[in-house]
N, C-alpha and C positions, 0 to 999 in steps of 0.2 A: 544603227551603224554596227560591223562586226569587224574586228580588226581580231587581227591574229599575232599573239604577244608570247613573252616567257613566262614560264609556270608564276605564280604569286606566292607559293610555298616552296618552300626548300623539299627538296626529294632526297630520299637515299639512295646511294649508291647502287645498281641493280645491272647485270651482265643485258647487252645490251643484244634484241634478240630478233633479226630481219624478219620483216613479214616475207610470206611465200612470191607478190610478185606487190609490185608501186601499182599495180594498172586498178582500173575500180574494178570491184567483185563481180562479180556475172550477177545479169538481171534476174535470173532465174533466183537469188538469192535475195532479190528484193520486192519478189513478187509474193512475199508470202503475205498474210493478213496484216491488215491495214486498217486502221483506224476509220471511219468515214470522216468525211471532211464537205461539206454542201458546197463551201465557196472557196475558190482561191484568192484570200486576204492577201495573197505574197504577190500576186500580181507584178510583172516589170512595165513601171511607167515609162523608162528608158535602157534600151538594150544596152548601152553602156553602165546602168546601175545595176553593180551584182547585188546587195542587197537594201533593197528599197525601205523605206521606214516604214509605209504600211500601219498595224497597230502593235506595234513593240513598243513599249514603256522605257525601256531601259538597254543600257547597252549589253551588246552579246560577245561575250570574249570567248576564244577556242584556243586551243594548242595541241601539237601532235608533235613531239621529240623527233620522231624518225623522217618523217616528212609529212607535207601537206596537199594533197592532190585535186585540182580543182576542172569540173567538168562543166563546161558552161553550156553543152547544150542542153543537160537534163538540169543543167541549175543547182547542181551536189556540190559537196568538196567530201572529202574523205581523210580524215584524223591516223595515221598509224603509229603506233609504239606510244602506250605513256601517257595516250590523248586524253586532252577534256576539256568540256564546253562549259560554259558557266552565264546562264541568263537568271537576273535578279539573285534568288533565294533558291533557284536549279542551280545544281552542278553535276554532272556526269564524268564519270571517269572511265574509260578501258582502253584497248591493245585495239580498237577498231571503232572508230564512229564514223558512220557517216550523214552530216547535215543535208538534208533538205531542204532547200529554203522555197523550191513553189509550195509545197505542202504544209511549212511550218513546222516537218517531221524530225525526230532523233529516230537515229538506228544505233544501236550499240553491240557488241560481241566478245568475247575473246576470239584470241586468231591459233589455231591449229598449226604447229611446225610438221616438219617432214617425219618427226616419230611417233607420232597423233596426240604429241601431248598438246594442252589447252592453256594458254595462259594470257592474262592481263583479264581477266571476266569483268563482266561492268560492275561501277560501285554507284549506285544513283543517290543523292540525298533532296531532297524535297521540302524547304522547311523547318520541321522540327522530326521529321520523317526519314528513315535512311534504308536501301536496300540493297544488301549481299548478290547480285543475278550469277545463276551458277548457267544459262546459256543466253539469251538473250531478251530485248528488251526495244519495244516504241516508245515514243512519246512524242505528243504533240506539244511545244512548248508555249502555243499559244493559246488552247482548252485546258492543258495541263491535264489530260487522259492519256494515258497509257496500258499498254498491253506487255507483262512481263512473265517470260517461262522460266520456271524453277528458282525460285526467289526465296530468301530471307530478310526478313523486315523487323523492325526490334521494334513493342508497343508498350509505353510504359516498363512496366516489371516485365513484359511478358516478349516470345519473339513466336513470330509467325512464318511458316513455311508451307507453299503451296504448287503446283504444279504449271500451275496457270492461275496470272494474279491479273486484274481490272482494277487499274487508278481510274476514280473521277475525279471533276474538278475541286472536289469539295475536300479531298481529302481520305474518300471513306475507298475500301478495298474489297475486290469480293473475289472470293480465293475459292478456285475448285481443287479439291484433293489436298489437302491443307490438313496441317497441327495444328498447336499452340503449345507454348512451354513457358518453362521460366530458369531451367538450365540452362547456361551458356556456351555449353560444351557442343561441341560437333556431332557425338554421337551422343543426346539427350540422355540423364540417367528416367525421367519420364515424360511423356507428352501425351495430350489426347488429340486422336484424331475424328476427322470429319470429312465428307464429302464435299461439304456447301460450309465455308464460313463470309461471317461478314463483318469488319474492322469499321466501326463510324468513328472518328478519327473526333476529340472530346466527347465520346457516350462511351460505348461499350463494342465489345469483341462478342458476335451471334454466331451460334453454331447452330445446325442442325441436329440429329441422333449424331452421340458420340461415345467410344471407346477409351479407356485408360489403358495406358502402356506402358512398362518400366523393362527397361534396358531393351526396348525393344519388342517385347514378350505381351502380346493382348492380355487382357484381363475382362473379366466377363462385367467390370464395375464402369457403369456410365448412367445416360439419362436419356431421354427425347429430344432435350436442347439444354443449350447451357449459354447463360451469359455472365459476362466477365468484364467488371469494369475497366475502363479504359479513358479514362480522366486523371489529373492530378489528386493524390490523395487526399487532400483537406476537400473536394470536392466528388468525390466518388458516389455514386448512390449504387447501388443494385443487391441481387438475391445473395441470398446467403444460405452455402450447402447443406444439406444437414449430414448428423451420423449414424449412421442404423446398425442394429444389431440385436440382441437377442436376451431376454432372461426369465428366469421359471418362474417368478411370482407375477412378474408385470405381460411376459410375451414379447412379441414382437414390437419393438419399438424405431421411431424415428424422431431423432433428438437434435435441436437448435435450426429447425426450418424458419428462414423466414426474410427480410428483406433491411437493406444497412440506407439509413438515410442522412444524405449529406443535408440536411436542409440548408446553413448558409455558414457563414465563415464564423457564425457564434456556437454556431449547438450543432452538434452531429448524435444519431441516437438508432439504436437496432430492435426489432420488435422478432421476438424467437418462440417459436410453442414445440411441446413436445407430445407426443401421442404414443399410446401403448395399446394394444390387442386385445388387452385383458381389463379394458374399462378404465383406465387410466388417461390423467394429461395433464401438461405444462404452457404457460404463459409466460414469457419473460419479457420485461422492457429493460432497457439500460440508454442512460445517453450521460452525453459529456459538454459542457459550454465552457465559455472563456469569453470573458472579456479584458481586452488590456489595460491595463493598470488602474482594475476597478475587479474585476473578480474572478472566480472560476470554481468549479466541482465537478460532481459526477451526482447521477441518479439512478439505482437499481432497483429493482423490483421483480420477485419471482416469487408464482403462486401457483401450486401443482397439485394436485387430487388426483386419488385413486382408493378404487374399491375392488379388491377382489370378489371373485364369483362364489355365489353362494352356495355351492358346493366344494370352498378352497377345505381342509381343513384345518389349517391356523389362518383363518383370515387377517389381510389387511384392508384398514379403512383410517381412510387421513385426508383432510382439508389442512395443508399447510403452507406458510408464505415468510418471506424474509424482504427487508426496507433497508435497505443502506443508501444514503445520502452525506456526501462531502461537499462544504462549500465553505471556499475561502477566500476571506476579500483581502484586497492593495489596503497598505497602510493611508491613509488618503481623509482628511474632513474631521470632524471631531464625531464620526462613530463609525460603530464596525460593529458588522451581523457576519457570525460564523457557527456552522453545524458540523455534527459530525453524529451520525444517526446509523445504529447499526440494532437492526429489533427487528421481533418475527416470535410466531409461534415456538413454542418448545418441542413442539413434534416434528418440526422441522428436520433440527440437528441429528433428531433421533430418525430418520427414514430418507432424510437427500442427503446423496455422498457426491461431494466433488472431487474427483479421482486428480485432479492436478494442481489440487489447493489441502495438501496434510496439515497445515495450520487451520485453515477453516472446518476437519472433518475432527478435531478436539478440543472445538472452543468449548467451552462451560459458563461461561457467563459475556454476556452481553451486556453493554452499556451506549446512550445516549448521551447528545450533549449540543444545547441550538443555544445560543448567546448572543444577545447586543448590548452593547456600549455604548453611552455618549456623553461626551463631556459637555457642560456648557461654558461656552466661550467668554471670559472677561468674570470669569465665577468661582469660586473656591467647589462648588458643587459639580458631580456629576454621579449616572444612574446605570444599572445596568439590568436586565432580566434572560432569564434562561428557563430552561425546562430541559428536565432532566430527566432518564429514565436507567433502570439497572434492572438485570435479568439475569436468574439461574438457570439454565438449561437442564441444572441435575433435579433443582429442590421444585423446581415450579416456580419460585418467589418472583413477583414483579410490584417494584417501586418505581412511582413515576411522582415526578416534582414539577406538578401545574400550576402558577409558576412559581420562583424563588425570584425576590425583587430587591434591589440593591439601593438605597440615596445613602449618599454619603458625602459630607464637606472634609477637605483635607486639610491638615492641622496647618492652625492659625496661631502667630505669636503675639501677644497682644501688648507686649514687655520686650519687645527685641532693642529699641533705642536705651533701657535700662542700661549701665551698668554691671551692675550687682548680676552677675553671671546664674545661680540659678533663676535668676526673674525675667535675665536676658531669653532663655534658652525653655523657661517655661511656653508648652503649647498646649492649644486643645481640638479637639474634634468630634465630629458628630454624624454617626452612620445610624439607618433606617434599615433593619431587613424584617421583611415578612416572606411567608411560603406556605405553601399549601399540598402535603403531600398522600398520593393515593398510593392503597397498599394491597392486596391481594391477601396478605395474613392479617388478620383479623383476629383480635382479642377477644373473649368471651369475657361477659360482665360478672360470672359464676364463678363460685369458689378461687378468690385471690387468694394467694399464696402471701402471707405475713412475711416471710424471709425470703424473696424478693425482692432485691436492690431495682436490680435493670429493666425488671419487668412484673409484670400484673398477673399472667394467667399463661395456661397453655396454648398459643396463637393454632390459629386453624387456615389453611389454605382455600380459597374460595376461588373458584376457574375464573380465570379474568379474559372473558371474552362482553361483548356489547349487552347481552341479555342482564349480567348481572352490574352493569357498571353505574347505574342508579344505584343499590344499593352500598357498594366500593363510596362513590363520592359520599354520601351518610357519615361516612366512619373513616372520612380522610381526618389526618391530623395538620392541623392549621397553627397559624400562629402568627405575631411580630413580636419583635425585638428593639427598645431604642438604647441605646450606648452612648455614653459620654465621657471619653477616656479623655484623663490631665495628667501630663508628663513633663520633667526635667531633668538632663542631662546635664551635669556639670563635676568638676575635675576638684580631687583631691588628694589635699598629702604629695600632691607632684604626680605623684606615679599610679593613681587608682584614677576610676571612674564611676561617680553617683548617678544612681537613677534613683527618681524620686516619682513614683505614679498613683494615682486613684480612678476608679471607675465608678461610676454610678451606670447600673442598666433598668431599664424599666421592659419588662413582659406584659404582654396583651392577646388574654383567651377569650373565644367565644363559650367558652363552657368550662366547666371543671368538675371533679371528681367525687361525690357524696357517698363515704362508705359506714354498713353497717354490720351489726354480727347477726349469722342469722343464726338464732338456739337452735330449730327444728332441725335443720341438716349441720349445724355445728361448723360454721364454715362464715368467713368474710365475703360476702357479698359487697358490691358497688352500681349504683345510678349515674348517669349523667346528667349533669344540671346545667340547661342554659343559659347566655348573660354573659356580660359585658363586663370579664377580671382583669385587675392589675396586678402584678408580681413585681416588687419596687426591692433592690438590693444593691448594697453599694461592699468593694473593697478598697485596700492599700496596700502598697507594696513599695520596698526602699531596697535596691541591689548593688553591688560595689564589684567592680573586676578589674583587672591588670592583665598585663603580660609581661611573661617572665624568659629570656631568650639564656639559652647554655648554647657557650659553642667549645668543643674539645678538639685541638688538633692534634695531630701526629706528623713526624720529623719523617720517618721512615712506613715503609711499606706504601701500597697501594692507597689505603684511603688516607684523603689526607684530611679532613674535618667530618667530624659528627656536629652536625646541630639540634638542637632541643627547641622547642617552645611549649610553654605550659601556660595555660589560662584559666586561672582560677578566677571563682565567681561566687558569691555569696549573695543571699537573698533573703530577706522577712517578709512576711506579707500578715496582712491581721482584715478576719473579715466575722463580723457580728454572727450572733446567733439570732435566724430566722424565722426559729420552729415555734415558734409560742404560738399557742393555738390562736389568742385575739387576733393575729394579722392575718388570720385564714388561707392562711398558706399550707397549713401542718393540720393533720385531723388526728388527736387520738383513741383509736379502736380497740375495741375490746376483740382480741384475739382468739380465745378459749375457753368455754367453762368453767372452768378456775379461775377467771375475771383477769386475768391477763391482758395488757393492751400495750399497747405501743404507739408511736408516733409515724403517721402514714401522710407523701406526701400528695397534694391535691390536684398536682400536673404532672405526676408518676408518667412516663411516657410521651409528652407533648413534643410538641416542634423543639422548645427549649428550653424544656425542662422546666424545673422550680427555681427557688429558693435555696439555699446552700442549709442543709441541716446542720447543728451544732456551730460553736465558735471555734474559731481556726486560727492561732499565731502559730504559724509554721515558719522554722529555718531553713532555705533550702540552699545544698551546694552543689555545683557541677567542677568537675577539675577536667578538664583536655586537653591530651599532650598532642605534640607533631616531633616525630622524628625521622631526620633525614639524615642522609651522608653526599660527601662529594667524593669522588673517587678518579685516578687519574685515566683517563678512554685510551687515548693516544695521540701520538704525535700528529700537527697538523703538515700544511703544505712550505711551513717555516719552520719545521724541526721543531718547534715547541711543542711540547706536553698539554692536549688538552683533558680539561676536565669534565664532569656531568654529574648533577647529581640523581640521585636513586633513593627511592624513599622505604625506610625501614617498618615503620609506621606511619600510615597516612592520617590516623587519626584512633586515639585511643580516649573514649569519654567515661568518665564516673560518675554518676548523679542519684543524689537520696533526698530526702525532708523528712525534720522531726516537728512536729504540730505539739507545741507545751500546754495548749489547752487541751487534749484530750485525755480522758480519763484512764485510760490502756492503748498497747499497741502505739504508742507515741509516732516509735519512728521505720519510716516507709520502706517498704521491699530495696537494696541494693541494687542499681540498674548496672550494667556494665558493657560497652559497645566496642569493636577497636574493626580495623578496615587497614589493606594494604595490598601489594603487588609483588609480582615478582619477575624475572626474565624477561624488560622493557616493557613491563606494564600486561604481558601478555597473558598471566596469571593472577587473580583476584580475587581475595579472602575476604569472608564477612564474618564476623562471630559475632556472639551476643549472647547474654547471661544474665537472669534476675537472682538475687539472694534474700532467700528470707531469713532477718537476722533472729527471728525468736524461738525459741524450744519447743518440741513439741512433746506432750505425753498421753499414753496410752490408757483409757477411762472403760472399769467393765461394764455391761450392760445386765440388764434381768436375763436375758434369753442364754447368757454365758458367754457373747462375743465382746468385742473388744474395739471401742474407736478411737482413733486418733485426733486429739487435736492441740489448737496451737493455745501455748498457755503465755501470760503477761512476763515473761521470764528471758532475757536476750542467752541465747543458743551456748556462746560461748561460759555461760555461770552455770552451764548445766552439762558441760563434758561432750556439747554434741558440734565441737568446730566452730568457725564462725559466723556459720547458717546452712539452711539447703540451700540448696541449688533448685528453685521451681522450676525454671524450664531455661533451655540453651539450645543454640542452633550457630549451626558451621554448614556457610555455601561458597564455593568456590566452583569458576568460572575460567576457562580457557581455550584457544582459538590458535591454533597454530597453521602455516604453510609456509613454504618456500618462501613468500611474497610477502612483504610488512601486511599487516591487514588495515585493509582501507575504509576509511568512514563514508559517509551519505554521501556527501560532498566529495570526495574524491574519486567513488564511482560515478555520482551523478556526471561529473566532469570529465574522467575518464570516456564516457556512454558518449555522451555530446563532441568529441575530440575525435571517437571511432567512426560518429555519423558522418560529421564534416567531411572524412578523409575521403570516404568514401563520394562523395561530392551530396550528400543529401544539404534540402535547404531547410535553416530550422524555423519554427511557426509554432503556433502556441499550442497546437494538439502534440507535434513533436515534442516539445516541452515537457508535456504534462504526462507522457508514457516516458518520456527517460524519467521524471520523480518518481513516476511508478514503480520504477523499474529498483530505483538507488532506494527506493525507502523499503521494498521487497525486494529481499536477494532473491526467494526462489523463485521470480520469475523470470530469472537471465543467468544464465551457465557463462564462466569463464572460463574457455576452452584453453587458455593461455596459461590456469595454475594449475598445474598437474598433481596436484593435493590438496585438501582443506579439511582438519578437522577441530572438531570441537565439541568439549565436554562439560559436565557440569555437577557438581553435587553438592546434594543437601540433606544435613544431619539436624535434625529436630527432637528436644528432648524436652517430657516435663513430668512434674511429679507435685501431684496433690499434697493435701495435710495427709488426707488418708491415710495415703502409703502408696497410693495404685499409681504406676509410673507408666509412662509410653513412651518409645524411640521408633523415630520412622527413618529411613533413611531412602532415597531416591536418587538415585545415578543416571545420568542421559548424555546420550552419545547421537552426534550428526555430522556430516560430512561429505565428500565425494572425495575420489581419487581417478586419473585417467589412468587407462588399461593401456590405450593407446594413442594418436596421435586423435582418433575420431571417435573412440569409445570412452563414455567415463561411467561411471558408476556413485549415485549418492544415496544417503542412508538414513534417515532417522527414529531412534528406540531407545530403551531404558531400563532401566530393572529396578523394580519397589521390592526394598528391602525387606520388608513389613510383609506383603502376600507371598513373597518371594516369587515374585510372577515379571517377566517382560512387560512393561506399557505399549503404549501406539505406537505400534511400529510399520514404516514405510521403505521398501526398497525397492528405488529404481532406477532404471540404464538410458542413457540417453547417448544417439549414435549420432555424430555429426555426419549428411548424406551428402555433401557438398549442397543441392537446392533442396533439397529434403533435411527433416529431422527428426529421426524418428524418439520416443519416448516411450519407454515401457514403465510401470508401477505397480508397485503389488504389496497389500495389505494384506499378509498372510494369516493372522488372527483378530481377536476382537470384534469392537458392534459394527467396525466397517472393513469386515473382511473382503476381499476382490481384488481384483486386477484389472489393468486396461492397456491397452496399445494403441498407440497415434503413433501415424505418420502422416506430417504436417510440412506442405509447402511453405518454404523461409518466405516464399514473397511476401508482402504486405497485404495487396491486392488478392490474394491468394491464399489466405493465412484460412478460413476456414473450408479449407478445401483438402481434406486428409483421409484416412482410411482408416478403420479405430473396428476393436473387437473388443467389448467389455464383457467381464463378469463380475459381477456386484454379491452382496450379503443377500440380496434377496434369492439369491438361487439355493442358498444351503436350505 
C-alpha cells in the first residue's frame, strides 16, 4: 500500500525553489541505463489499483513539498522539491524522484534552475549504509540493486567516492574510478585512489593497484592491492601495512608486515615480521583477551636476528628476543593468578630501538612477577606461590625464583573470652616459606675472604642461556623457613601502648658450608656438604609508644593553627648467642699463618641466612613528628572564611639502637628521614641522612701512609661534632601546567567521557586501551594543555671511614608545550652532575593533521642515537597505515 503523507521529521526552514516545469521529464531522460529486471512483479491485477501489493513487505510512504504528479499511463508519479520515499529501512531523499511502480524502480536527481545551478542532490540511506549522490542514482527497491553516478558513501572510519557505484542486494559496492579516505572534509587532506574498488559490507574495502595522495598532489607511495577492514572494530581481521625505509648496517628494510586477527569477542592478536637486505629479521606476536569479570591481559613476544656480512668492518651479530606478559584477574573465589612478565635477552636493550617508546630505549633492569593465591574456605589457612625473575641489562646479572612458596595460618586468639587484657589480646601464628632461587653469579669455592660479612668470594657471571642451565640449577640456593611469631597488645599507664612478642624460626638446608685453611696457598678455602640441617633460633621483644598532639593557635594573621604530632616509640628486644660451635651453626677457622681464626657462619649466603651471631639486648627508639598548619583560603559562597590545611612537614623520622651486650661500637649509625610539599602538593622533598656517632683516627702504616678508622670513642669526646655524616641524599619532584594535574583515574575518566561524546560504544578491548592509555601518558597527547612540565633532582652523598667521599648529582627535565593550536613540542633529558655530561635525551614534535598525525623524534646522542618520522592515520582501522623515514644508531 503507498499513500502519500507529511514529512515524519521536522525540516528546516529553506527558500522555497520552483522546479522548471510540473509536467514529467522528457523520456529521453529516462531512457538512460537501467537496471535489468526479467519479470514484472508490479503487474496490475486491476486497472483501478495504482499500487497493487505484489511482493512488498511493508508499507511505502512518499512525500514531495512542492507537489506530486501522477502519470497513470506509464504507472510513475513524480516527487518535486523536498521529496522522499521511505520503504522499510530505504529512505531516499532529493529535489526530483520519480517512482516506478511497473518496474519496482527509484529515479532520483537534483533539479537545475534557470542559472544552471543544481540543487536538492539525492541523500540515499540503506540500512546502516548512507550515500551523499552528487548527480544521480537507480534503484530497485525490491532487488535492492542500484546504479549511482558520483557518490559518496561513509564505510566505518573510512568514506568512499567513485564515479560510478553498483549496490547489490547484499550490501556490497563496486566503485569504478573511486578513493577511499578517512578525512571528512570535502577537499580530503589525503586519499588513495583506484580504478576498480570493492566495499563487501561486514568484511573489507578491495582495491586494485593504488596511489597515495595528500592534498591532492600523487605521490609515488602505494601497493598492487590494498585491503582495508571494514567490520566493527572488536571484530576486524585483515593485513597490516608495513614500514620501509632504509639504514647502513641493516639495508633495506620492511618493518611490521603482517596480518591483525579478530579471532572472537575474547582474544584479538597480530602476528608482524620484519626483514632487512643485509641478512637480517624480525618476528613479532602480540594479542590481548578479556574475559568479563573473570580476567584479562596482554601477550608480546619479539625475536629479531641479524648478521652482518662478513666483509662489514665492525660487525654485527645478535640472536635477541623480549616476553612481556600481563594478566589480571576480577576479584572473584577464594584465588587469584596474576603475572606481570617483562624478560629478554640483554642484547636486546643494547641493539633494538623503539623510536616511540624513550621509556622502553633506557630501561636497565628488568623484572618478573607470576603469583597465585588461595585462601581455603572455613580455615584460618591459606597459600600462595610465585616465581620471580630480576634482570640487569647493564651487569648481565639474572635472578630467577623457581618457586618462592607461601602456608601460612592467620593469627589465632586462644585467650580472647579471658579478661585479663594482655591474655585477652594474646595471639599466635604460623607461616611455612620455602624458595628455590637461580642465579647467573656464581661464587667460587676458592680463596674466601675472612672479613666478609655479606659475602664469601669474588662472584663470577656465567651466560645464562639453556646450554649452561644444568649447571646454574647445581648451584641454586634453596631453602625453607618455619616461623612462629606470639604477640600482645595491651594499654598502659592510660596513655601508652605494650607490645609484648617472641618468635621462634626454625631454618631447613639441603647442605651447608665445610671450611678449611689451606697452608699451601695460605688462603680459606670451603666444601659443600650435603644433608638434611636445621638452624633453630628463637627472639623477644617488648615496645611501648604513644602519641603526643601540640596544637598552637594564632589570634591574628593568615594562619590560624599549627598542629604537631609526635610519636615516640621505644623498644628492647634480647636474642641468645648462637655461635657456639657444638650447635653447628658457627665453624671456627683458622684464618692465617699466625694461627688466627675466627668464627665463620655455615649458611654464609643461603635463602635465609643463619643463626644471628653474638648476643644482642638492644634499645631501640624511633621519634616521628607530623607537622601541619591551617591557614585561611577564602571566602565561600556565604561570605564565610574558609579554611585548608597545608602541611609543613609531612613527616620527620629519627631512629637508632644501642645493643648492651656488645663489646664495642654499642650504639648504631643515626638514621634520620623527613618528606614534605610545597605549592598544593605540586612540589616534593625527600631527604635522608645517616650519622655515624663514633670518632675516627688516623693509624700509620710500614709503607709511610696513613688509614683511617673508626675507633670505640663517641665523635663528640673527641672534638669531631656529633658524628659524620655517612651518606645523605635530597630528591625533589615537580610537575607544573596551566591545568591541576590529573591522576590515573582522572584521565582514565576523562579518555572514556571524550570517546562517549564522540558517540563510540565502550567494550572491553575499549577498555583496556584507555588503561593503557591513563597508566602511560606518553601514549596520548593532550592537545588541550598548552604546557606541561616537569623536573626532578637528585643529590646523593657518602663518605667512608676512609675519608674518600662521593657526590652525584642528577637533574632531569620532560615536558611539552604547544607552539600552536596544532603543533606541540615534548622533551625529555638531564644533566649528571658527576660526568658533567647530558643523559637520554629525546626530542620530539608532534603536528595535529586534522586525520593525520604526524610525529617526529630525535635522539640526538647516546647508544640510541636516530630519529624517525611518522605520519599516521587517527583512524583506528587505519592506524598502521603511515609514512615513516628512519635513521637509527646503526647508521653512524
Amino acid at each position: 500500500m503507498a499513500t502519500a503523507q507529511n514529512p515524519v521529521r521536522e525540516r528546516s526552514e529553506k527558500p522555497l525553489t520552483l522546479p522548471d516545469t510540473l509536467m514529467p521529464p522528457s523520456r529521453d531522460l529516462m531512457a538512460l541505463d537501467t537496471l535489468p529486471n526479467s519479470a514484472d512483479t508490479l503487474a496490475l491485477s486491476d486497472s483501478t489499483k495504482i499500487m497493487p501489493r505484489s511482493d512488498i513487505s511493508t508499507d511505502i510512504t512518499y512525500y514531495g513539498e512542492d507537489s506530486i504528479v501522477s502519470d497513470f499511463i506509464e504507472n510513475k508519479v513524480y516527487l518535486h522539491n523536498q521529496a522522499w520515499f521511505q520503504y522499510g529501512e530505504m529512505r531516499l531523499e532529493a529535489d526530483l524522484i520519480v517512482i516506478d511502480w511497473k518496474n519496482s524502480e527509484l529515479y532520483a536527481s537534483g533539479v537545475t534552475d534557470s542559472l544552471g545551478n543544481v540543487t536538492g542532490n539525492p541523500f540515499f540511506k540503506d540500512g546502516p549504509s548512507s550515500y551523499e549522490i552528487r548527480k544521480e542514482m537507480r534503484y530497485n527497491f525490491k532487488t535492492q540493486k542500484a546504479i549511482i553516478k558520483d557518490v559518496v558513501t561513509e564505510q566505518q572510519d573510512g568514506i568512499l567516492r567513485g564515479e560510478v557505484i553498483k549496490k547489490t542486494e547484499d550490501g556490497s559496492i563496486y566503485m569504478d574510478h573511486g578513493y577511499y579516505t578517512t578525512c571528512t572534509l570535502v577537499k580530503p587532506h589525503w586519499h588513495i585512489s583506484s580504478n576498480k574498488i570493492k566495499s563487501i559490507e561486514g568484511g573489507q574495502v578491495v582495491s586494485g593497484p593504488f596511489n597515495l595522495y595528500f592534498n591532492g598532489i600523487p605521490t609515488p607511495l602505494g601497493l598492487p592491492f590494498g585491503i582495508i577492514p571494514n567490520t566493527p572494530e572488536e571484530k576486524a581481521s585483515g593485513l597490516i601495512f608495513p614500514s620501509y625505509g632504509q639504514e647502513q648496517k641493516r639495508g633495506l628494510y620492511l618493518r611490521d608486515l603482517g596480518y591483525y586477527f579478530a579471532i572472537n569477542d575474547l582474544i584479538h592478536a597480530r602476528v608482524t615480521g620484519d626483514i632487512y637486505s643485509n641478512g637480517g629479521w624480525g618476528l613479532k606476536s602480540q594479542a590481548v583477551y578479556k574475559k568479563r569479570y573473570r580476567y584479562g591481559g596482554s601477550f608480546n613476544i619479539d625475536f629479531q636476528k641479524f648478521k652482518s656480512p662478513e666483509t662489514e668492518l665492525y660487525p654485527v651479530d645478535y640472536n635477541t628476543f623480549r616476553i612481556q606478559w600481563s594478566h589480571t584477574p576480577e576479584s572473584r573465589g577464594n584465588s587469584r593468578f596474576s603475572a606481570s612478565v617483562n624478560a629478554g635477552s640483554t642484547s636486546y636493550f643494547n641493539n633494538i630501538v623503539n623510536p616511540n617508546n624513550f621509556t622502553n630505549n633506557v630501561t636497565s633492569d628488568l623484572s618478573s612477577n607470576i603469583n597465585y593465591t588461595k585462601t581455603f574456605t572455613g580455615t584460618p589457612f591459606s597459600m600462595s606461590a610465585s616465581m620471580r625473575h630480576s634482570q640487569s641489562v647493564q651487569t648481565g646479572e639474572v635472578q630467577l625464583s623457581l618457586p618462592t612458596m607461601n602456608l601460612s595460618m592467620n593469627r589465632q586468639s586462644p585467650f580472647k573470652n579471658v579478661k585479663f587484657e594482655p591474655l585477652k589480646t594474646l595471639n599466635i601464628a604460623y607461616s611455612f616459606d620455602m624458595q628455590n632461587t637461580i642465579s647467573n653469579k656464581v661464587t667460587q669455592n676458592f680463596g674466601v675472604d675472612p672479613d666478609l660479612v655479606e659475602d664469601t668470594g669474588a662472584p663470577d657471571l656465567v651466560p645464562f642461556k639453556p646450554a649452561n642451565f644444568g649447571y646454574l640449577l647445581e648451584n641454586a640456593n634453596n631453602g625453607a623457613r618455619n616461623r612462629i611469631p606470639i604477640s600482645s597488645n595491651f594499654r598502659l599507664f592510660k596513655y601508652f601502648t605494650g607490645t609484648a612478642s617472641a618468635s621462634l624460626t626454625e631454618l631447613w638446608y639441603l647442605k651447608r658450608i665445610n671450611y678449611f685453611y689451606n697452608p699451601a696457598e695460605e688462603r680459606v678455602d670451603k666444601i659443600i656438604e650435603d644433608g638434611f640441617n636445621r638452624v633453630t633460633f628463637y627472639s623477644s621483644a617488648f615496645s611501648l609508644n604513644t602519641n603526643i598532639y601540640g596544637f598552637f593557635n594564632f589570634k591574628k594573621g593568615k594562619i590560624q593553627t599549627i598542629r604537631q604530632l609526635i610519636q615516640p616509640a621505644l623498644s628492647f628486644s634480647f636474642s641468645p648467642d648462637f655461635s657456639n660451635p657444638s650447635l653447628g651453626y658457627y665453624q671456627e677457622v683458622q684464618t692465617n699463618a699466625e694461627g688466627d681464626s675466627r668464627l665463620m657462619s655455615r649458611y654464609q649466603g643461603f635463602a635465609y641466612g643463619g643463626a644471628p651471631l653474638g648476643e644482642s639486648r638492644a634499645m631501640s627508639f624511633n621519634l616521628r613528628s607530623v607537622l601541619e598548619a591551617k591557614i585561611i583560603d577564602k571566602a565561600d559562597s556565604t561570605g564565610e572564611m574558609a579554611t585548608k590545611k597545608i602541611p609543613i612537614l609531612e613527616n620527620i623520622d629519627l631512629n637508632s639502637s644501642y645493643n648492651f651486650a656488645a663489646d664495642s661500637f654499642q650504639l648504631a649509625p643515626i638514621r634520620i628521614s623527613a618528606r614534605t610539599s610545597f605549592f598544593n602538593r605540586r612540589l616534593s622533598v625527600n631527604m635522608s641522612s645517616t650519622i655515624d656517632p663514633y670518632a675516627t683516627r688516623a693509624y700509620g702504616n710500614e709503607d709511610g701512609t696513613e688509614t683511617i678508622r673508626s675507633i670505640n670513642e663517641f665523635a663528640w669526646k673527641n672534638g669531631q661534632g656529633i658524628g659524620t655524616i655517612r651518606s645523605a641524599s635530597l630528591n625533589m619532584n615537580t610537575s607544573i601546567n596551566p591545568n591541576s594535574a590529573q591522576n590515573q583515574g582522572e584521565v582514565r575518566d576523562q579518555l572514556r567521557d571524550d570517546f562517549l561524546e564522540t558517540g563510540g560504544v565502550m567494550n572491553d578491548f575499549v577498555e583496556s586501551e584507555i588503561n593503557r592509555i591513563a597508566t602511560d601518558p606518553s601514549q596520548y597527547i593532550d592537545w588541550d594543555i598548552p604546557w606541561n612540565l616537569s623536573f626532578g633532582y637528585v643529590l646523593a652523598y657518602s663518605k667512608q671511614v676512609s675519608g674518600n667521599t662521593n657526590i652525584t648529582q642528577t637533574i632531569s627535565m620532560n615536558g611539552d608545550f604547544s607552539l600552536s593550536e596544532k603543533w606541540k613540542i615534548n622533551f625529555n633529558t638531564g644533566f649528571d652532575a658527576q660526568t658533567k655530561k647530558l643523559t637520554q635525551t629525546m626530542i620530539g614534535i608532534a603536528r595535529d593533521l586534522h586525520c593525520w598525525q604526524m610525529n617526529v623524534n630525535w635522539v640526538p646522542f647516546g647508544a640510541f642515537t636516530s630519529y624517525n618520522i611518522d605520519i599516521r592515520v587517527k583512524s583506528t582501522i587505519l592506524q598502521d597505515l603511515k609514512v615513516s623515514r628512519r635513521r637509527s644508531f646503526f647508521d653512524n
